[in-house]
N, C-alpha and C positions, 0 to 999 in steps of 0.2 A: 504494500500500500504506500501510497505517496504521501510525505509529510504533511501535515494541515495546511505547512503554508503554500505548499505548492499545489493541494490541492483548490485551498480557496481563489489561488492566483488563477487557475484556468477554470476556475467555475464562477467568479465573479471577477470581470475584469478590471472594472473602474472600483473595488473594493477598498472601502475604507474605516476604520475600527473604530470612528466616531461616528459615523454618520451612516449606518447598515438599515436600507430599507427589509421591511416584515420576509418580504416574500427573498428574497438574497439570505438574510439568516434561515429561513426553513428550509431553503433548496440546499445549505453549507451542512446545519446538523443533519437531516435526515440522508443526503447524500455521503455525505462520511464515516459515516457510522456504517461498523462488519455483522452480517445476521451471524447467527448461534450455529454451530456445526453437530452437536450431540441430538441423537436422535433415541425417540423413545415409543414404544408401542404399547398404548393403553385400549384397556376395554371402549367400545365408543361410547358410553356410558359418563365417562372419564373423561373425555374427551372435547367436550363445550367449551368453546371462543380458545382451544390449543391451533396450531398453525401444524396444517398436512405437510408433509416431505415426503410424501412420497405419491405417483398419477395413481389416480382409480381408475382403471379400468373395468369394463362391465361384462362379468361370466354370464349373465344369464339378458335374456331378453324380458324387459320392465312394461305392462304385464308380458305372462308369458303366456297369454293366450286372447284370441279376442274376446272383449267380453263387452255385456251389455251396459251402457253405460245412465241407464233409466230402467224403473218397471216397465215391463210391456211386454209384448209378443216379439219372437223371434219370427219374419220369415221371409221369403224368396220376393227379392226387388219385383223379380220378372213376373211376380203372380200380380203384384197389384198393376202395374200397369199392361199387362194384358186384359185381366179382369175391367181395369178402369175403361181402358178403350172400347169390350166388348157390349158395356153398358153404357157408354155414350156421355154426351155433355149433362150434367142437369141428376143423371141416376143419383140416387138417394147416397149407397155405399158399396163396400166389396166386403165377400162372405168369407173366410177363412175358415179351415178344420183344425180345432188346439188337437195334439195327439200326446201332448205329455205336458211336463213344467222342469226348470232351470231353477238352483240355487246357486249363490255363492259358495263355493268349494262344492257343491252336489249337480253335475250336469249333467244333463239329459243324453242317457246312452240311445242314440239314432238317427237318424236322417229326416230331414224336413223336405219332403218330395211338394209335389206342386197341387195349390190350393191347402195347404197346411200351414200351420202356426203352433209353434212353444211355446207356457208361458215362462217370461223370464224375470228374475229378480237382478238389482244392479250388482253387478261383479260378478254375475254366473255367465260362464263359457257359452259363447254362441254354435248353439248344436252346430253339425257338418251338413252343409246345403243350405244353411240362411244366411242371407249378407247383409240384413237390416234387421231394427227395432223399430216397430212401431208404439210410440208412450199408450200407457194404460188409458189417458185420459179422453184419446181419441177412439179410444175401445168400448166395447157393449158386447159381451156374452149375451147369446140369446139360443133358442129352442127354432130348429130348421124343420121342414111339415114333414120328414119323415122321422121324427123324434130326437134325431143327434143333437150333440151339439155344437155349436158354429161361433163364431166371434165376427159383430159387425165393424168395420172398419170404416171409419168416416173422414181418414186425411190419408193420404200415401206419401210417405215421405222418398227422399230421393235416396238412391241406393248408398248404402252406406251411412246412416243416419243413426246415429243414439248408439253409435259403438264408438267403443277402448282396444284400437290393434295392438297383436301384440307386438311388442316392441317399443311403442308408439313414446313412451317414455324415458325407455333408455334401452336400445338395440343392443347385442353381444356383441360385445370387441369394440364398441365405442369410448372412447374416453370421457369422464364422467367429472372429476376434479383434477386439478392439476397442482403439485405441489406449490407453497405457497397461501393459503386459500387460508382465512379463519373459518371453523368449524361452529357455524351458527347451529339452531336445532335443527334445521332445514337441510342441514348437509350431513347432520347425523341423522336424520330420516332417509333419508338418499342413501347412505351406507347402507343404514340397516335391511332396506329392500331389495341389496344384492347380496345379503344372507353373511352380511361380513360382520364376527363380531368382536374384530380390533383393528386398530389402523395405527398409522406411524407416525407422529407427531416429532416436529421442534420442540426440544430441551425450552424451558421455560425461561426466559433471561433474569440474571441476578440483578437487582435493583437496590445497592446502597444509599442511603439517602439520613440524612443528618442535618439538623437549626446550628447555629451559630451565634453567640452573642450572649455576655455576660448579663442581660436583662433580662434574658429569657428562663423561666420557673418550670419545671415540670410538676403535669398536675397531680397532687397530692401533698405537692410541700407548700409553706408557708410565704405567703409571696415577702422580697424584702421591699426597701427602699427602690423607686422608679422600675421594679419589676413589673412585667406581666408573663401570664399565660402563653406557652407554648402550643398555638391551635396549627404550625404550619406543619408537622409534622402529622397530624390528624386526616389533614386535608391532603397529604401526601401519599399515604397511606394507601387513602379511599380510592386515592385517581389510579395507584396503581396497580391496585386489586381490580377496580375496572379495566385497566391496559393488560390484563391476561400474563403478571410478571410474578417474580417472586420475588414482595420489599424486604428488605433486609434495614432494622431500625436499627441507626447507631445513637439514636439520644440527642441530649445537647451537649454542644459542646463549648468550651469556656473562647473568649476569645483571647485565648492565648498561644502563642505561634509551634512551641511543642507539642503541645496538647492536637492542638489543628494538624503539624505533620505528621503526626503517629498516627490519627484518624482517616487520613486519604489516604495513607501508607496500606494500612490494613483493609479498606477497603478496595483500593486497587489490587488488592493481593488474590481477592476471591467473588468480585462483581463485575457483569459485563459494563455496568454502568453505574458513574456516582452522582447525586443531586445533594445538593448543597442549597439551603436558604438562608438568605442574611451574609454580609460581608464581601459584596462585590463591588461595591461602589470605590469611591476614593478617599474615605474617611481612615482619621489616623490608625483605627481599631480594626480597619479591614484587611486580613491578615491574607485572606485569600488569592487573593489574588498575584499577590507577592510567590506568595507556596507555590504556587501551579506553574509559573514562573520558573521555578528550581526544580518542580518534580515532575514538571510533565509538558507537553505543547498546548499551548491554550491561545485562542483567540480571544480578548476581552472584547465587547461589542459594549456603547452606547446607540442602541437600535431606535430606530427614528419609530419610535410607539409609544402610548399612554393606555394602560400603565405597563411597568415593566423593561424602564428604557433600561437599567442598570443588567444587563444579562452574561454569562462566559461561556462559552462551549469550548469543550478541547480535547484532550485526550491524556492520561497515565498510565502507563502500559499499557496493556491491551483493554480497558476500560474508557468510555465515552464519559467527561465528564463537564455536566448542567450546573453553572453554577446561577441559582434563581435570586430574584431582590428577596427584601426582607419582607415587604407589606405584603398581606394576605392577600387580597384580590390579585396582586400581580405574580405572583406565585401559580394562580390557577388560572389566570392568563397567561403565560408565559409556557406555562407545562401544556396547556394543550395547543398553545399553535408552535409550538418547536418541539419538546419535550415528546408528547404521545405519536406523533410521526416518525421520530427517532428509535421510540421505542420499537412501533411496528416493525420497522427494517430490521432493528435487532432481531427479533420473533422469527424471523424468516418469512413475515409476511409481502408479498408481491405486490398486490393491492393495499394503496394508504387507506389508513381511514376514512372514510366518504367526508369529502369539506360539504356538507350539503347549504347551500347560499341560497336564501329568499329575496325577493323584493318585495317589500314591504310599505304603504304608507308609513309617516310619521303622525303622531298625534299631537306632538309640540313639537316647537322649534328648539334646534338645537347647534351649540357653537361647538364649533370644530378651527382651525386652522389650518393649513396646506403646508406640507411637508413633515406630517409622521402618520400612523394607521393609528385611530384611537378605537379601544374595544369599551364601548359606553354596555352597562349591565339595562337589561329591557327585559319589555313584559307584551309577550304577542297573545292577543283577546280578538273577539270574533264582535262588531258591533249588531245591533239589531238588526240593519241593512245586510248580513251577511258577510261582509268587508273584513277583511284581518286587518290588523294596523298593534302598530306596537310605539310604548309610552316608555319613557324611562321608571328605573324604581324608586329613584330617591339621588340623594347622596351617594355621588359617584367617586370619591374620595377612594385611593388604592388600599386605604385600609378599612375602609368600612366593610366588611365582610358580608354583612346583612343584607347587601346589594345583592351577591352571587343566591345566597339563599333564596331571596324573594323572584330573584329572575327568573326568566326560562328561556335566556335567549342573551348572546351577543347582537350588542348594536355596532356593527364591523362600518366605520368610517376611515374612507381609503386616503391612500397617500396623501393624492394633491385634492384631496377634496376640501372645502370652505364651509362654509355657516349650512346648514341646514332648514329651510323652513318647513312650517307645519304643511302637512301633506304633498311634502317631497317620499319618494319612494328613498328608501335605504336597505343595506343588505341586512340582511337576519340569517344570522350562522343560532339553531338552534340548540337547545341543550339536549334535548332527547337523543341518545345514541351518542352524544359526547360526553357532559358529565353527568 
């Protein structure tokens, strides 16, 4: 792999370490960063939002038989529109002979010869000699004047109607997943149908991660003088039990510069990646960034965003290391538009995380200025008219934390964007499926 710096040099060419637009920092972390090479085969059971390494291909044809894909009668295209034409425009219906019935796993041993009809239940195999379904609803069992029974037919449908071929879902010898792939329950339902029940998954990436800063209290103890509560470590936690990793808590740590090298020491010793919050800025107590400096390649970025401009990405050993601001809000800014894309690659995932982007009215007006990406916390509501439109929460302040709570939505204002008025459209990156 190419050093950081030569990597950023050919992936950002006019790159520069004070002034790094949003999308230039995302393309540096998630492009830089090595997926995970250990593979592990779990039940699929086991196996929810783990990342495939290895193709599915498909042993068997998905169904493996045609089957009917509604209640109704199994029977020959070619009877109803024979029958249809021999009775002309305007005739009432067409008569069929039922000569058995179809379940799901129980089908009907025999032949549907012409003017006959099966009945069928949905997922029961289409006897041999019928190539349609006709729905129940266009059906009427009735009493023919030599006493049998007959089934009136009042719609004909076109051949091949109200069937499931087999195959039709997933043909043998098709490729079915391709490694790479997150294993939603949808792709574990998909496994399960080709009778497989274990699959090969990417080793779960190790995730380091540690507060910083002599103010900070863990909870339990007594807060002192100008302490508070350690919540960033909580909220770190959370995001990366939703990123499909394994967090590894190192605590807080003092801002003291031994204390701090022994701590990225040992976690570069045994994490594919370390996060850090608190101590990247340029204050006398910011020891980190100094340390990374000596022990590793690191890019310092003041990134043209609000909040979250203070950010590090770099590397110590073979570990990717985030170093995030201190304020709450921007911590869970910062992790999910550089951070959880990073992580994916790590994962062996192929496919990012979906950025899914709205356009949204606004409901107030809102200031912005031209030249950073500001992520304002919002609230998308459906008015009476049917209309989505999204409002801010409050107090946008990076540490107000109450904000990400009550939101449910980034308000993503871009680069060179300006002032905002009310019922201007704006992008809305929601939280569903992100945090």
């Amino acid at each position: 792999m190419n050093t950081l710096a030569q990597f950023i040099a050919g992936c950002v060419p006019d790159y520069h370490p004070d002034a790094l637009p949003v999308d230039d920092a995302r393309r540096i972390a998630a492009g830089y960063v090595m997926p995970v090479s250990e593979v592990e085969r779990l039940p699929i059971r086991a196996a929810l939002d783990r990342v495939l390494a290895e193709a599915i291909i498909s042993p068997i044809d998905v169904p493996a038989h045609d089957n009917a894909a509604m209640d109704g009668y199994a029977v020959r295209a070619a009877d109803l529109v024979a029958r249809a034409a021999q009775t002309g425009p305007g005739a009432p219906s067409i008569v069929l002979r039922p000569i058995g019935s179809a379940f799901a796993g129980h089908p009907f041993d025999g032949l549907v010869g012409p003017g006959e009809c099966v009945r069928v239940m949905t997922g029961a195999v289409i006897p041999a000699g019928a190539d349609t379904v006709v729905v129940q609803e266009t059906c009427q069992p009735i009493t023919l004047p030599d006493g049998r029974e007959g089934v009136l037919v009042a719609h004909a449908p076109a051949r091949g109607e109200n069937l499931r071929l087999a195959g039709e879902d997933l043909a043998c010898g098709r490729p079915v997943l391709t490694p790479g792939r997150r294993l939603r329950p949808a792709e574990l339902g998909l496994i399960a149908s080709l009778g497989m029940g274990t699959i090969a998954v990417w080793r779960r990436p190790r995730v380091a991660f540690f507060s910083t800063g002599d103010e900070l209290a863990s909870i339990g103890q007594t807060l002192g003088a100008g302490q508070v509560y350690d919540s960033n470590r909580y909220t770190l936690h959370g995001m990366l039990l939703r990123a499909g990793v394994e967090p590894i808590d190192l605590g807080v740590v003092p801002d003291d510069p031994a204390a701090l090298r022994t701590t990225l020491q040992e976690a570069a010793g045994h994490a594919d990646a370390i996060i850090t919050s608190g101590g990247v800025s340029v204050g006398e107590a910011d020891h980190i960034r100094s340390l990374m400096a000596e022990l590793g390649e690191v890019a310092f970025w003041t990134i043209a965003m609000r909040p979250g401009r203070p950010m590090a990405f770099g590397r110590m050993g073979k570990a990717a290391f985030f170093g995030l601001p201190g304020n709450p809000v921007a911590v869970m800014v910062t992790f999910y538009q550089f951070v959880q894309p990073a992580l994916a690659r790590i994962s062996g995932e192929t496919r990012a995380p979906t950025d899914v982007a709205l356009q949204v009215p606004s409901r107030e007006a809102l200031r912005k200025r031209p030249g950073r990406t500001e992520y304002q916390r919002g609230i998308v509501s459906r008015d009476p008219d049917g209309q989505s439109r999204v409002s801010l929460t409050g107090q946008q302040g990076s540490g107000v934390l109450r904000s990400m709570s009550e939101a449910n939505c980034f308000i993503v204002l871009e680069h060179d964007r300006g002032n905002v008025a009310a019922g201007d459209l704006v992008t809305v990156q929601p939280f569903e499926g992100l945090a």
